[in-house]
C-alpha positions as CSV (number, residue, x, y, z in Angstrom):
1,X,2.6,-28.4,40.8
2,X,6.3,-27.7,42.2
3,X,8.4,-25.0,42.0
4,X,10.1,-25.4,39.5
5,X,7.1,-26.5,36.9
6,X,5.8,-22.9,37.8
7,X,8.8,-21.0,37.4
8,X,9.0,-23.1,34.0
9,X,5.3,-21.8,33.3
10,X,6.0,-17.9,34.1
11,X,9.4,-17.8,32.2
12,X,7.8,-19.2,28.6
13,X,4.3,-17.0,29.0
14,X,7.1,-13.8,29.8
15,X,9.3,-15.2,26.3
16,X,6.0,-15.2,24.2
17,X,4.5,-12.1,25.5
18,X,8.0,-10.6,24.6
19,X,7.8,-11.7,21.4
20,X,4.4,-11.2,20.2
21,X,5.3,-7.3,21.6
22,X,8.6,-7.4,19.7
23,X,6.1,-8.4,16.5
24,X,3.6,-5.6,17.0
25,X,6.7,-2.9,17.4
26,X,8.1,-4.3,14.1
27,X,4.9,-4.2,12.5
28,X,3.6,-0.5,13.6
29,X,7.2,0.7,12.6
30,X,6.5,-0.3,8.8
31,X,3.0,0.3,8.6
32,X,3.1,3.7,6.9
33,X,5.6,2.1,4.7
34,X,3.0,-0.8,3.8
35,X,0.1,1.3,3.1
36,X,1.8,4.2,0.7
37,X,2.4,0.6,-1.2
38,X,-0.5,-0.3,-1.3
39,X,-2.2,3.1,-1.8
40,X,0.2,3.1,-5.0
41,X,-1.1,-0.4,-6.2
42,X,-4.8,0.6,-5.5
43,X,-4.4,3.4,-7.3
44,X,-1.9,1.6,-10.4
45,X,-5.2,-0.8,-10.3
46,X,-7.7,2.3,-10.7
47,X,-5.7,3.4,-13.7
48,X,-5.0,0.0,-15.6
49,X,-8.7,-0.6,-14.9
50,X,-9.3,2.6,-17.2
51,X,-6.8,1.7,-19.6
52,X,-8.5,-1.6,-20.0
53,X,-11.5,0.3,-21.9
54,X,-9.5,3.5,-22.9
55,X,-7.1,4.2,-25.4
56,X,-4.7,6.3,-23.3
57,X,-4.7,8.4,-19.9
58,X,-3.4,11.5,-19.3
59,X,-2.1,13.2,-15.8
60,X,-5.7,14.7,-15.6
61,X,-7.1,11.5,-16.2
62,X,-5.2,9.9,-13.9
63,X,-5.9,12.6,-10.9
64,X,-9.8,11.8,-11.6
65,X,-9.4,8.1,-11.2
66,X,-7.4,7.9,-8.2
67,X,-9.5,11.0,-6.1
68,X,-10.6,9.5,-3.1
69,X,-9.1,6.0,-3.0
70,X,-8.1,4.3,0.4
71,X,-6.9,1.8,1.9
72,X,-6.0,0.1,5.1
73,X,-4.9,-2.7,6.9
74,X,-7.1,-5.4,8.3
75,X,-5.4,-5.0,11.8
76,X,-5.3,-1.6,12.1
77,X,-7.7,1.7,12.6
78,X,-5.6,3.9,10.4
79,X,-6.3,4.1,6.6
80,X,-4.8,6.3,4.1
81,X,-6.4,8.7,1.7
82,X,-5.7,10.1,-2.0
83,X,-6.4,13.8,-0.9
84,X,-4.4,15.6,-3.5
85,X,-4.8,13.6,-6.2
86,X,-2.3,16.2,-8.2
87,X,0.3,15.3,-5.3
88,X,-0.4,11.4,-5.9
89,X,-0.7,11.3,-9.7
90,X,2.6,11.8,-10.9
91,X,4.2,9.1,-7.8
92,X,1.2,6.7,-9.3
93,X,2.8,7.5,-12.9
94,X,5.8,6.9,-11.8
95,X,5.2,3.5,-10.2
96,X,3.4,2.0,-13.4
97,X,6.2,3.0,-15.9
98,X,8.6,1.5,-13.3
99,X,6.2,-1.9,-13.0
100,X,6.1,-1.8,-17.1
101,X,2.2,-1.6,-17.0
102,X,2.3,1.9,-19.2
103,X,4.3,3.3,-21.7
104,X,4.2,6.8,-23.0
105,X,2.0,7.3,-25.9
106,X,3.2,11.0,-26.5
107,X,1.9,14.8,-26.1
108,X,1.9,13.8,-22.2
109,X,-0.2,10.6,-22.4
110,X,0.5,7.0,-21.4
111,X,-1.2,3.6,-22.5
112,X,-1.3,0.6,-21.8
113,X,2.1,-2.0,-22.4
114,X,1.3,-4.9,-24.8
């Protein structure tokens, strides 16, 4: 092995440790971005899911459903909990009207789109 082959070796295992760090950074920085997502679609999923063998939903409704729900990432120790569901309930709302799942049905109830 000469010189140069293990100068060669050093300088690529340096570029791909640099970039697999450069990946983790990038992926830590938008991980509490990622799971307030996916805490809204967990919880969107909770309420559809009641919808599916209800009528309609109201806010209180709502709160009940999503009490408790969490989610995390596969890679990752840190998961994120509905622990004020009255806090969550309205952004969870929110998100389904703006998805078109829900529609309101009046006297502060929602159902289900066509």
């Amino acid at each position: 092995m000469t010189a140069m082959q293990m100068l060669l070796g050093v300088l690529l295992f340096a570029a791909v440790t640099a970039v697999l760090y450069v990946w983790g950074l990038k992926k830590s920085l938008g991980q509490q971005e990622d799971m307030t997502r996916a805490l809204l679609n967990a919880c969107g999923s909770r309420v559809l899911k009641y919808l599916k063998k209800h009528e309609t939903i109201t806010v209180r409704e709502v709160e009940a459903q999503i009490t408790g729900v969490t989610v995390r990432q596969f890679w990752s120790r840190k998961r994120l909990t509905v622990q004020d569901p009255a806090k969550v309930s309205g952004q969870v709302i929110a998100f389904l009207l703006d998805q078109q799942y829900i529609q309101p049905a009046g006297n502060g109830r929602y159902k289900r789109k066509p």
